[in-house]
C-alpha positions as CSV (number, residue, x, y, z in Angstrom):
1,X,0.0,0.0,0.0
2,X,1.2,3.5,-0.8
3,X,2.5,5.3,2.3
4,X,0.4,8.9,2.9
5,X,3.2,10.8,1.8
6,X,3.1,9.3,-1.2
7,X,-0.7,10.0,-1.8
8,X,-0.2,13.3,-1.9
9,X,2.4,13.9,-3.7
10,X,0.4,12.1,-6.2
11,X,-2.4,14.4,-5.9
12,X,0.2,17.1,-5.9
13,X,1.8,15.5,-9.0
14,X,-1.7,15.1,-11.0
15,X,-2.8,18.6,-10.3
16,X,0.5,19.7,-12.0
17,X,0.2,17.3,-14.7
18,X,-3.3,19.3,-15.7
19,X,-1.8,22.1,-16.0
20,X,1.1,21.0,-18.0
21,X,-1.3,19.5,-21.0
22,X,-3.9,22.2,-20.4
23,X,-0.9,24.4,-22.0
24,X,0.2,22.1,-24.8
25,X,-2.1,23.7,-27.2
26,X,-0.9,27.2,-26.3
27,X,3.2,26.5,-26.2
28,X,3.6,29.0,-28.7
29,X,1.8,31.7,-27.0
30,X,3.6,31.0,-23.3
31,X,5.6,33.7,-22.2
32,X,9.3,32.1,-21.8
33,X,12.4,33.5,-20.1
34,X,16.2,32.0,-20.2
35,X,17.4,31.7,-16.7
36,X,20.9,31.2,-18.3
37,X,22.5,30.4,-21.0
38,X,20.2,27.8,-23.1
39,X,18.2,27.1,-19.5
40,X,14.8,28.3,-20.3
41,X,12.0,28.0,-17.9
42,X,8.1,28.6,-19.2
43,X,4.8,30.1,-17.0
44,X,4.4,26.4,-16.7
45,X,6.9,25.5,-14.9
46,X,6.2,27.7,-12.7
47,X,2.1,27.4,-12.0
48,X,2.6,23.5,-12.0
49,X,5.3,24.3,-9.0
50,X,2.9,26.5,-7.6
51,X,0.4,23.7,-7.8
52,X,2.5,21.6,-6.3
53,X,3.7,23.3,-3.6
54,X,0.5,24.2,-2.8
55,X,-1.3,20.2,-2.5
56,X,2.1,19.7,-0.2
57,X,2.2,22.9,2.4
58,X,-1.5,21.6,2.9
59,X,-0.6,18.4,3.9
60,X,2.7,19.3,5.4
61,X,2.9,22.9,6.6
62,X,6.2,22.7,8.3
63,X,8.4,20.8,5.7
64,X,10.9,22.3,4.2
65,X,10.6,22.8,-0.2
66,X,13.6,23.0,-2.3
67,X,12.1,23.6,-6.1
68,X,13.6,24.3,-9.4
69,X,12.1,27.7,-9.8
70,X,11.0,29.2,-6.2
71,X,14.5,27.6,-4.7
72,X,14.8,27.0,-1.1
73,X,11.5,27.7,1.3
74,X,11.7,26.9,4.8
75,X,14.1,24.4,6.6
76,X,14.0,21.4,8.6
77,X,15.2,17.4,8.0
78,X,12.2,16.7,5.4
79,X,12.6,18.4,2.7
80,X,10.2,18.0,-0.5
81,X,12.4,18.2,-3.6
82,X,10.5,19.5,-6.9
83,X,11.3,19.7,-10.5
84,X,7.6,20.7,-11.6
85,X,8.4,20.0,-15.5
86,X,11.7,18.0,-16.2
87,X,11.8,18.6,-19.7
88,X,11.2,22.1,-20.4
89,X,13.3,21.7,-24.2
90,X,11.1,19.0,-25.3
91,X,7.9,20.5,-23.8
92,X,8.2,24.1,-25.9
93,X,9.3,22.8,-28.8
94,X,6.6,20.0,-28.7
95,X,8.1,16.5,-28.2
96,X,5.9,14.6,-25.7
97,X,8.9,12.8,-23.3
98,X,8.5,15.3,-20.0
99,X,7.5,14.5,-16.5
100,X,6.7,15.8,-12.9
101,X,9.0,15.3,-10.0
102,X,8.6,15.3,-6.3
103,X,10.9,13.5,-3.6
104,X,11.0,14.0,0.1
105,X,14.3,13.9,1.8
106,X,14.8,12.6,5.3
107,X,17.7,14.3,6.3
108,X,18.8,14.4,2.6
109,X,17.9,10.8,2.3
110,X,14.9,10.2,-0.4
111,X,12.4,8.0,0.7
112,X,9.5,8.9,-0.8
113,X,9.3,9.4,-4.7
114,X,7.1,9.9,-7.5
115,X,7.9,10.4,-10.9
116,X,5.0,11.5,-13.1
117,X,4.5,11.2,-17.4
118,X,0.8,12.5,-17.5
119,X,0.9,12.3,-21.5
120,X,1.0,8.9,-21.1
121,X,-0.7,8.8,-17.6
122,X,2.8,6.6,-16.5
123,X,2.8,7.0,-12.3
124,X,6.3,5.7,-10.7
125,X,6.4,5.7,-7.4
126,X,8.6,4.7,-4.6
127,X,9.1,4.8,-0.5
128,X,12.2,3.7,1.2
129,X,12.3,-0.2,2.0
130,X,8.7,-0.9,0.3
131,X,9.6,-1.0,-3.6
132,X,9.3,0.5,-6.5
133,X,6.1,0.8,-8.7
134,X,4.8,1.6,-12.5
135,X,1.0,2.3,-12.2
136,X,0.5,0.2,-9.1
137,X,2.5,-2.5,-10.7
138,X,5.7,-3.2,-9.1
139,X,9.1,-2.9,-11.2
140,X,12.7,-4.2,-10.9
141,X,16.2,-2.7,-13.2
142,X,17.1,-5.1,-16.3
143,X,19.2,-8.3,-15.0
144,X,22.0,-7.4,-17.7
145,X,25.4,-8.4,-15.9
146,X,27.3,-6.3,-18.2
147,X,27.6,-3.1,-20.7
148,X,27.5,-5.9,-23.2
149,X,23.8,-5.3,-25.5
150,X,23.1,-2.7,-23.1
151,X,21.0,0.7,-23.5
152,X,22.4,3.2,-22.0
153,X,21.0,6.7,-21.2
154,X,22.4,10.2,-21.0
155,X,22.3,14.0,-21.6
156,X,24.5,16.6,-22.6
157,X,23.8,19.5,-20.0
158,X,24.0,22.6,-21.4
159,X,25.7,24.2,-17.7
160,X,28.5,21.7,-18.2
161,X,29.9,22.2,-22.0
162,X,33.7,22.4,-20.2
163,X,33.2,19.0,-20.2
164,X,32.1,18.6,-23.3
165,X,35.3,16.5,-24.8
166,X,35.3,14.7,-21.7
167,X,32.1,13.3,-21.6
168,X,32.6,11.9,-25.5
169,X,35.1,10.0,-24.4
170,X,33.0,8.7,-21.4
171,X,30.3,8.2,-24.6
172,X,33.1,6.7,-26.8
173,X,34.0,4.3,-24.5
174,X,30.3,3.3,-23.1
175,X,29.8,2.3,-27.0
176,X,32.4,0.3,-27.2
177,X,30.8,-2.1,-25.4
178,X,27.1,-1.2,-24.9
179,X,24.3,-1.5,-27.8
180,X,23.6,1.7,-27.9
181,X,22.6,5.2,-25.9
182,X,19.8,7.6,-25.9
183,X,19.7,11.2,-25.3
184,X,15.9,11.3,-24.3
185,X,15.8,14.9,-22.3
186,X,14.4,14.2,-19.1
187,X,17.1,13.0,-16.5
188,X,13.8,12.0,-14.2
189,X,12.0,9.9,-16.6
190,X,15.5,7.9,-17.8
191,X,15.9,7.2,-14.1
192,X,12.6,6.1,-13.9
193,X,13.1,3.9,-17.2
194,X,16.3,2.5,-15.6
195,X,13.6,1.0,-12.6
196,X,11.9,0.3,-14.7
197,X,13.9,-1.9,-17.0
198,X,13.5,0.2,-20.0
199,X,17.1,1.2,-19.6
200,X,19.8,-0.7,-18.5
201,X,22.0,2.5,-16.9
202,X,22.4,6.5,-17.1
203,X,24.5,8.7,-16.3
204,X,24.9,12.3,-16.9
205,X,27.1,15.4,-15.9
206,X,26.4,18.4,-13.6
207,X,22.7,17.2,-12.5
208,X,21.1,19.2,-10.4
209,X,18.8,17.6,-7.0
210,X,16.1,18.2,-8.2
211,X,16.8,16.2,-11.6
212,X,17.4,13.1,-9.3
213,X,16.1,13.2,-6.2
214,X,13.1,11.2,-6.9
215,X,14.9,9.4,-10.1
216,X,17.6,7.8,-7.3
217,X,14.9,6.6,-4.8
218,X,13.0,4.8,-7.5
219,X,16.3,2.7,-8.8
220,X,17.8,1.9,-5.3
221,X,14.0,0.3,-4.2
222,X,13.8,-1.4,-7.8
223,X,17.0,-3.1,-7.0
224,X,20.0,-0.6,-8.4
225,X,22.4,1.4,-7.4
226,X,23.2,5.0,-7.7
227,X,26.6,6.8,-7.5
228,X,28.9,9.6,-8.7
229,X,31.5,9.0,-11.2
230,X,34.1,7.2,-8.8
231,X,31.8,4.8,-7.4
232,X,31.0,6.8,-4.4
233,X,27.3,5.6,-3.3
234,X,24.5,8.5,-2.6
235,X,23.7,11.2,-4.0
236,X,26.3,12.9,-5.4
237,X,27.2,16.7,-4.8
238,X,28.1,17.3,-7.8
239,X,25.5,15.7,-9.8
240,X,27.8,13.4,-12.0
241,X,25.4,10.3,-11.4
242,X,25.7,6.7,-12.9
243,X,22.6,5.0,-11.8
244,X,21.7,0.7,-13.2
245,X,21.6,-2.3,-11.8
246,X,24.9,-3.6,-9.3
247,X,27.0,-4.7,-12.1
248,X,26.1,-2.1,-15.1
249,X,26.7,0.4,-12.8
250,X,29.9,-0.9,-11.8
251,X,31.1,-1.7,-15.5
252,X,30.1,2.0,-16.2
253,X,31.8,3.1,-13.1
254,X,35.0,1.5,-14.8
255,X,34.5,2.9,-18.5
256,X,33.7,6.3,-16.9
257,X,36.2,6.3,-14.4
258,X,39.0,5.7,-17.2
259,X,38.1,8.7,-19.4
260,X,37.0,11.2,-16.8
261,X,38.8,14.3,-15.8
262,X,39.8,14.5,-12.4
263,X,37.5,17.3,-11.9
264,X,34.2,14.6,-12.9
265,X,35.4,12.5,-10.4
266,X,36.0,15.1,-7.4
267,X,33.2,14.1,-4.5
């Protein structure tokens, strides 16, 4: 059974996923500013956080909120992470792979995590020690014991183009040995395929917690494991994450480990 907490950030995750296709029809006409360089956030973004935040100060008026677009609000050990529309690029230019995001963090420890698609109504959810689940169903990473026919997902952040030459060696060597890799936009969602079994790893530079907070909680309770670039387990600082099952993480430890600068691997 879903814990409460979970409930609703369901709820919290629906009423945002309304307002996300409610705009579809209108992308063109949404009022759009770039935070930084090729980060762009829409109006959006930031009623579905609004939303969000909303269904969860209701619930839980003293937990603290870290969101992509309000930031920090309030303080204390639970924390509710929230990336209201992971996705923004494909969202305004009209390619339907986007989700909602909401974790809670005990003390910066996820346990409870939901991960929503609402174009195609996909719900993942997770709570420490109880599972993970696609739609009520319950879901466990690929049994692949190595890089070899593997699927492998990743991004190429736009913060992080420094690392541009070293992350296509990273890619180089991840082909060299996997089937192939996909750049899908949405860090959530590809964690949530990694659960899932849809992918068989990830990782990606520079993510930011709110890309992963829930994305992580859903892996490690579907049987994975999540780490930074040098192995290093939890959720890492400096959001160089390699998330799969024990031994594709592992083998893509190795691959990334022997191309990364020794800035990527820093804690």
């Amino acid at each position: 059974m879903p814990r409460p907490a979970v409930n609703v950030a369901v709820r919290a995750a629906r009423s945002a996923g309304n307002i996300i296709l409610r705009y579809m029809n209108r992308i063109d006409g949404l009022n759009v500013v770039e935070k930084q360089r090729m980060d762009f956030a829409s109006e959006v973004d930031r009623l579905a956080e609004a939303e969000i935040i909303k269904e969860l100060k209701r619930a839980y008026p003293t937990h603290g909120f870290l969101a992509e677009e309000s930031g920090a609000i309030g303080k204390g050990p639970l924390t509710w992470v929230i990336d209201p529309l992971d996705g923004t690029h494909n969202y305004l230019r009209g390619i339907p792979h986007f989700c909602v995001s909401i974790a809670l963090l005990d003390k910066g420890e996820p346990v409870y995590a939901v991960v929503f698609d609402p174009l195609r109504d996909e719900l993942f959810t997770a709570s420490k020690g109880d599972g993970a689940y696609l739609n009520d169903r319950r879901i466990r990473v690929a049994k692949r014991e190595n890089l070899g026919g593997a699927m492998i997902a990743t991004g190429f952040p736009y913060r992080q183009r420094s690392h541009l030459d070293a992350q296509l060696d990273m890619t180089r060597a991840l082909l060299g040995q996997a089937e192939d890799i996909r750049r899908s936009g949405s860090a959530a969602l590809d964690l949530a395929y990694v659960a899932a079994g849809r992918y068989d790893g990830f990782f990606e530079i520079g993510l930011k917690p709110w890309d992963m907070a829930a994305g992580v909680l859903l892996v490690r309770e579907a049987g994975g494991r999540y780490c930074d670039f040098a192995g290093r387990d939890g959720i890492p600082e400096s959001g160089n994450i390699v998330a799969g099952n024990l031994n594709v993480a592992q083998a893509m430890v190795d691959a990334i480990g022997a191309n990364a600068t020794p800035r990527l691997l820093m804690a």
